[in-house]
N, C-alpha and C positions, 0 to 999 in steps of 0.2 A: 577833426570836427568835434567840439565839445558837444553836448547834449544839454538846453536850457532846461534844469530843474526850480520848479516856481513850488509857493506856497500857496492852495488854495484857502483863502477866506471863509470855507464853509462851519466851520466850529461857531468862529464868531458869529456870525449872521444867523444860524439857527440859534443860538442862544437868545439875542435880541430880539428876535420872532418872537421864542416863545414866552417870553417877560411881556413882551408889550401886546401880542397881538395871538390870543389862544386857539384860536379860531383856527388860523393860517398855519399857526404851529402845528396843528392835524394834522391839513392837508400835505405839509410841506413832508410831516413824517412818511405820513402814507405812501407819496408819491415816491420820495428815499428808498423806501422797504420794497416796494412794488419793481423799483430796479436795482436792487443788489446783486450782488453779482457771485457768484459761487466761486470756489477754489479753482474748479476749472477754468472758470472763464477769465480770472487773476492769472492764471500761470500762463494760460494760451495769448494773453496779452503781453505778458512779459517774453516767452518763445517769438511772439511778432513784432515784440520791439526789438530783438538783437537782431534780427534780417529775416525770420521764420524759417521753419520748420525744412524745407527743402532748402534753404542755402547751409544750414546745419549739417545734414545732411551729407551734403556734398564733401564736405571737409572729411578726408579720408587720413589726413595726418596732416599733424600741426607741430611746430619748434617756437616758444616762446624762450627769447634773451630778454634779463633786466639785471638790474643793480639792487643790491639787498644793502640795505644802513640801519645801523642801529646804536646810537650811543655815536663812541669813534672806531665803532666796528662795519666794515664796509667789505661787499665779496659781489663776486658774478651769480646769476643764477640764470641754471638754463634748461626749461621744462619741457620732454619730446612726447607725443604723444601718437599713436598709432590704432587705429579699427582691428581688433577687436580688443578691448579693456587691455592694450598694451601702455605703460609711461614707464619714462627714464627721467629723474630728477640728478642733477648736477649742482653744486656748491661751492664753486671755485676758489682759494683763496690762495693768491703766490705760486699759481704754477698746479696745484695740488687740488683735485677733486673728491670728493666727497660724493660719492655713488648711491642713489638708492632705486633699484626700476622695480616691474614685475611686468611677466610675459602673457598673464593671464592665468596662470596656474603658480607660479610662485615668485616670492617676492627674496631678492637679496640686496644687499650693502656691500662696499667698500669703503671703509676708513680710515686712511692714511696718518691720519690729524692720532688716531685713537695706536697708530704703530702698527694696522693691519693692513698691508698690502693687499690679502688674497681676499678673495669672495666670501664671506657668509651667509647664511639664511635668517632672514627677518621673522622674530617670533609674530606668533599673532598680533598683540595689540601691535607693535609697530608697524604692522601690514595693514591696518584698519583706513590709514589717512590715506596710503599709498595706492588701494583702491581704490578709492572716491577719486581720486586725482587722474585714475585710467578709464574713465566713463569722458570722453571728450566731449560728448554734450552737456553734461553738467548733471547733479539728482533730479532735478524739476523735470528732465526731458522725457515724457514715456515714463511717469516714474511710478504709477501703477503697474507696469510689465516689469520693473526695477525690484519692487518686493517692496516700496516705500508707500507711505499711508500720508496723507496731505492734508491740513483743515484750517481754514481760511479765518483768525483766530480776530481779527477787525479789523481798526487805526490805531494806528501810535504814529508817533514822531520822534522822528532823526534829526535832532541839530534844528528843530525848527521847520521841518517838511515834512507835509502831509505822507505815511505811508500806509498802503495794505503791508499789514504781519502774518505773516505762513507758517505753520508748523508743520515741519517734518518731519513725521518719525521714520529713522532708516531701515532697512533691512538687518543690520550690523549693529543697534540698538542705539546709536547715536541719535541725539534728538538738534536738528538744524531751525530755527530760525531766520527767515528771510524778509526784510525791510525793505520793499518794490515802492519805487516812489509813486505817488499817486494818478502822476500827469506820464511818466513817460515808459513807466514800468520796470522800469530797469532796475536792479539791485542797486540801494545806497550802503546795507549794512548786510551782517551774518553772524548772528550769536551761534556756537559752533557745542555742544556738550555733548564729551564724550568722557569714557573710563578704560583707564589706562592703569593693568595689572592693580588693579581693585580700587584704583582712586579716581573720584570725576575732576574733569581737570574742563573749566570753560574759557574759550575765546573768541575775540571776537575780531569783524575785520571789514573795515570800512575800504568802499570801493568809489573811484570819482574819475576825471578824463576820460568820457568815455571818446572811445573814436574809431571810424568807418577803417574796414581791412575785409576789402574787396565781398562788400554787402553788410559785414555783421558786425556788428558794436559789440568792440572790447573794453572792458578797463585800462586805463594807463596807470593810473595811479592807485596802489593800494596799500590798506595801514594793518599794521595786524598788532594786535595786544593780548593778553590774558584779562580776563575782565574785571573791573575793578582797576585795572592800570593806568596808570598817567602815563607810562611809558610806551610808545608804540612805536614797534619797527615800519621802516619805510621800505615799498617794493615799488619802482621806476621802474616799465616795461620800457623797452629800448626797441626790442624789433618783435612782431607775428609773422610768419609765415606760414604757407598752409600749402597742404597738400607736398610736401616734401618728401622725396626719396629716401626711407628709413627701411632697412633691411629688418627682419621678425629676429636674424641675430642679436642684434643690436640692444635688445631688450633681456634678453635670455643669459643667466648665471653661468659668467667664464668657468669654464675646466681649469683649475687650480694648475701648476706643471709641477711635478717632485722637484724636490732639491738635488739637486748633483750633488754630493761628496768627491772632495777630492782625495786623488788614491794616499795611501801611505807612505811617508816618507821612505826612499831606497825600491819603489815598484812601478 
């Protein structure tokens, strides 16, 4: 089930208000300002546009599969995620996985593609996104108990749709932008700045298809770019599941095995 995002006309028609008719153009503001709506009350609409706050909730673990493209670079991907700030991301390419989870206390990688079989430990900045992606509700959710600061910064527009823009400053110092369409709430976009071993690096990632999985509106399709780019990779979500049987191993940094040596030739 898509999600019909429209354009509101209100730009236009207050502008011709207040050209032709000064009067009305008061009232028209007044009565704008008198229902504005707070940061709160923006976010607690967009939490009740995905299905609200107790079907959220309910989700005690989730497995997203999709398909990653880029250019004529194409791979699986497959995101697990587990109560409490547990995720495993996967990067499949020919058989060959590309590892990165964290259990809630520490984050590691496996690299195959880079010639490292074994486990390592993820320095900080690379653990920064890794977090964010282990909060299964999302930053908006609770995100005053999160350590994150939120301010409801007006309108803009996306491609031509009306949006509320949100600024989030994170706990983790990353600062999030959120483009909640006007009419349905749901995120259209996500300017994303973060700094990474002393350089800020910004991206951004437009969200569309959205569709029902058993009460809550997901994305299906998402784009993700650097900003400034013309170029953006494509993410095709393929299947959500929820509530799936994922063990706290699962997540938690394999014990490496020694190497065997074999004995000396004649023993």
């Amino acid at each position: 089930m898509k999600v019909d995002l429209r354009v509101t006309p209100f730009m236009e028609f207050t502008r011709v208000v207040r050209f032709f008719f000064p009067v009305l153009a008061t009232i028209v503001f007044f009565s704008f300002a008198a229902s504005a709506q707070t940061v709160d009350e923006v976010i607690a609409k967009n939490i009740q546009a995905h299905g609200g706050l107790d079907k959220l909730k309910a989700v005690r673990s989730m497995r997203t599969t999709a398909r990653f493209s880029q250019g004529s670079f194409r791979a699986e991907f497959r995101q697990e995620n587990k109560r409490a700030d547990k995720v495993r991301e996967e990067l499949i390419i020919q058989g060959l996985a590309q590892v990165q989870a964290y259990d809630g206390k520490t984050g590691w990688q496996i690299s195959p593609f880079g010639g490292r079989k074994d486990p390592e430990l993820l320095s900080q900045d690379d653990l920064k996104s890794l977090v964010v992606d282990a909060d299964i509700d999302g930053p908006l959710v609770e995100y005053k108990e999160k350590g994150h600061k939120a301010e409801l910064v007006g309108h803009d527009s996306m491609e031509g749709t009306d949006c509320f823009k949100i600024k989030l400053s994170m706990k983790n110092g990353d600062v999030r932008y959120y483009y909640l369409d006007a009419d349905s709430f749901l995120e259209l976009k996500l300017e994303i700045q973060t700094t990474i071993r002393g350089a800020l690096q910004e991206n951004e990632l437009y969200y569309g298809d959205y569709e029902l999985v058993n009460g809550i509106y997901y994305p299906f399709a998402v784009e993700q770019a650097q900003k400034g780019s013309a170029s953006r990779a494509q993410i095709s979500v393929e299947k959500i599941e929820q509530n799936v049987p994922l063990e706290d191993a699962h997540f938690s940094m394999p014990v490496s095995k020694p190497e065997t040596k074999a004995p000396p030739a004649g023993k």
